[in-house]
N, C-alpha and C positions, 0 to 999 in steps of 0.2 A: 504493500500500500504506500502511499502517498502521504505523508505526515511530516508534520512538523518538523520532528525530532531530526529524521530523514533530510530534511533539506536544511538544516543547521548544519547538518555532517558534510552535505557535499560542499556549503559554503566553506567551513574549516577547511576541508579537503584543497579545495581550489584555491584556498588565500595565497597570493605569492607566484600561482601561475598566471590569473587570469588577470586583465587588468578592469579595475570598479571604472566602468564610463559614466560617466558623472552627465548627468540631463542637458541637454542644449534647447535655451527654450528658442523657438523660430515661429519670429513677427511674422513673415509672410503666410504660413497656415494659422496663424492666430489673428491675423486681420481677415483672412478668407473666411471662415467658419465661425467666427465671434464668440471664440474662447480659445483660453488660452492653452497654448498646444508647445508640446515638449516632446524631443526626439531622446532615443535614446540609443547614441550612436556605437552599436557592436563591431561596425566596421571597422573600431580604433583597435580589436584585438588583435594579437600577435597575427594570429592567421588569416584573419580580415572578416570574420565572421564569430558567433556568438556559439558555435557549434564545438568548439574548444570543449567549453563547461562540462559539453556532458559526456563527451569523447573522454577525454580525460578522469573524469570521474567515474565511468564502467570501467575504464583498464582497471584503475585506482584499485577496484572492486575483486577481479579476476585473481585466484588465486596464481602463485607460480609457476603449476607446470600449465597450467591453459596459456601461461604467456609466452613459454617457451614454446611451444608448438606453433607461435605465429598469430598475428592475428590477421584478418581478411574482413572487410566491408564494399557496401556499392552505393556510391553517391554521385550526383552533377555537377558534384565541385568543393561545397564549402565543409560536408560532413569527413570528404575526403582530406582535406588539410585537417581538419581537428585532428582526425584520429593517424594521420600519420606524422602529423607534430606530437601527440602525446605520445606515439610507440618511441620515436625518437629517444622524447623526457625520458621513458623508463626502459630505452634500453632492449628492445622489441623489435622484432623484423614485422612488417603491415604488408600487404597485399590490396590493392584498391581496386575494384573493377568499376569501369567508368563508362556512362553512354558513348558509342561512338559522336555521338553530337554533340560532345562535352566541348564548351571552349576550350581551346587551345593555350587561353595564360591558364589556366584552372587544372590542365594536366600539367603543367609543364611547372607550377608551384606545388600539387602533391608531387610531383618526382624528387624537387629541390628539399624537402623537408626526410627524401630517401626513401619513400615506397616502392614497391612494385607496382606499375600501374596495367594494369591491362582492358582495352578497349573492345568493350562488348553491347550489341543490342542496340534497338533505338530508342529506347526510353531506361528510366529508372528501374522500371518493373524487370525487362529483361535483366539486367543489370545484377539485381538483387537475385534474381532466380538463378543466374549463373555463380553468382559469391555462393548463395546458401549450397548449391553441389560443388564447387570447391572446397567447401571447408569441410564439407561432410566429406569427398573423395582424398584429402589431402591432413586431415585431422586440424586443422586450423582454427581458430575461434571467432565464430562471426560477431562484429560488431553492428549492432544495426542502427542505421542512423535517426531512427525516429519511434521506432514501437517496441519502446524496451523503456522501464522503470528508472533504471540509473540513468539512463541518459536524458530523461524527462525530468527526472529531480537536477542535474548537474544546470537544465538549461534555465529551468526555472528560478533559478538564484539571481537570475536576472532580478526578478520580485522585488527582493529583500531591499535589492538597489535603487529600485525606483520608490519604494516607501520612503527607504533614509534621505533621498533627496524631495522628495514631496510628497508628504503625511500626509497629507489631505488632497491627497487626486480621487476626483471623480473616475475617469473611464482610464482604463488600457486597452491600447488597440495594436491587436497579435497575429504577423502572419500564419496561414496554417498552410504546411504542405499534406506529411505525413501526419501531423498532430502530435509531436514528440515537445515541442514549444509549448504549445499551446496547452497542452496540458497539464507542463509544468508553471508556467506563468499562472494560470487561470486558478490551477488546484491551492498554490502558495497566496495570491493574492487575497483569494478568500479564505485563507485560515490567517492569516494576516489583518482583512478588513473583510465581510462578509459582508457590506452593502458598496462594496466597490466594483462598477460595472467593469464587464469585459467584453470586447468585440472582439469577433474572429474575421479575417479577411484573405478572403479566396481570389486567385482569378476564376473570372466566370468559365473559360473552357479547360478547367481544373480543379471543379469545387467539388470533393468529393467526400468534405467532409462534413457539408452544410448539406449535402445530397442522403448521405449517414444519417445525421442525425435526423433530418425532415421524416424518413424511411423508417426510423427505430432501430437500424441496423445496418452493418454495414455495408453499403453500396459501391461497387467495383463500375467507374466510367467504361466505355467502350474507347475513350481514347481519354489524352488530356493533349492540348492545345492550346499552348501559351508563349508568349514572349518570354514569361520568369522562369525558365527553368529549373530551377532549384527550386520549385513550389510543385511542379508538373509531376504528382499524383494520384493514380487513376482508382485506388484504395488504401484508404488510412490504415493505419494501425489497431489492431483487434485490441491490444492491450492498451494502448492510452484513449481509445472512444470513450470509456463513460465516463473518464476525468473529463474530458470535455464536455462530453456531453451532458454534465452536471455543472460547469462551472465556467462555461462560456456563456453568456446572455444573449447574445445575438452574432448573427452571421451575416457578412456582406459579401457579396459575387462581386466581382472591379474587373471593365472590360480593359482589355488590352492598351485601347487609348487611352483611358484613362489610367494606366500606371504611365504612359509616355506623357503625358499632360504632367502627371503629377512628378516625373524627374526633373 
């Protein structure tokens, strides 16, 4: 489960790897929307994404000989750097398997942190399917980037961060790909402040998990279709749904132009 206690330890855990990004509040979405609106930039982390947290806190997790036999994950880019920067920290060989679609700086930064990268499928889903028979054929330990416990608590620490710089926020607004964030954000925020709203936001040709929850269960797209790749898809996470789905308040679909609007 999902508990307090639990996301105290992955804060402890991470003090010293990750870095506290500190709120940046921005006039221009707070003149647009008439309130006042605060980023919270994970792009300043070592790896350039927020996905460190929980990467790093499953290895953290993983007893010795699972880490010795390697670890193996499949991501679009930013879950790939988390977990091959932390194998690095502790000393671990990684294995990434990566959409062939994957940008190009995105392989070529997990290579530099020293993975093995191998380019497989044309989405995530493929991707994932081919890590889980690697690791199962080659005894490796998959790391999953988004439907696993530890890595939902490691991400959600995010929370604690945004309380200590603004106790009195009304809404948090959390992307959802897999629902590994979001479930950690959502679950902490409200054992934290339990009348503090949270929004989930989807792209629209990749909401699978507003699709989920509308359904009562989980729902698998027949595709996902997006400019965000790193969000693209097509079925959540079995194990972080009912965090969510208990502790998200609402879900937005955002089309395409409108994430290009809003960069």
């Amino acid at each position: 489960m999902l508990t307090l206690e639990r996301f105290k330890e992955a804060r402890t855990v991470l003090r010293g790897v990750i870095a506290d990004t500190e709120l940046v509040h921005s006039k221009y979405f707070s003149d647009l929307c008439g309130n006042e609106v605060y980023l919270k930039p994970e792009n300043l982390q070592v790896t350039g994404a927020y996905k460190i947290r929980g990467a790093y806190y499953k290895i953290s997790k993983l007893p010795e000989e699972q880490k010795e036999q390697g670890l193996i994950t499949a991501s679009a880019g930013n879950h790939a750097q988390g977990v091959a920067y932390a194998a690095k920290l502790a000393g671990v060989k990684a294995t990434v398997v990566m959409p062939t679609t994957t940008p190009l700086i995105k392989v070529n930064r997990t290579k530099q942190y020293g993975a093995r990268v191998i380019l497989y499928g044309a989405g995530f889903d493929d991707a994932a399917d081919y890590a889980v028979k690697l690791s199962q054929e080659q005894g490796m330990t998959y790391i999953p980037p988004f439907n696993d416990l530890d890595i939902a608590c490691g991400q959600g620490t995010i929370a604690y961060e945004i309380f200590q710089s603004l106790p009195d926020v009304d809404i948090i607004l959390v992307p959802i790909g897999g629902g590994g964030l979001a479930a950690g954000v959502s679950t902490l925020a409200k054992l934290l402040n339990p009348n503090v709203k949270v929004i989930g936001v989807e792209p629209t040709g990749a909401a699978s998990m507003k699709a989920s929850v509308e359904a009562g269960h989980i729902v698998t797209l027949p595709s996902a279709v997006t400019i965000a790749d790193g969000v693209a898809v097509r079925t959540p996470g079995d194990l972080v749904f009912p965090y969510v789905r208990d502790n998200v308040d609402e879900f937005l679909a955002i089309e395409d132009d409108e994430l290009v609007d809003a960069f």
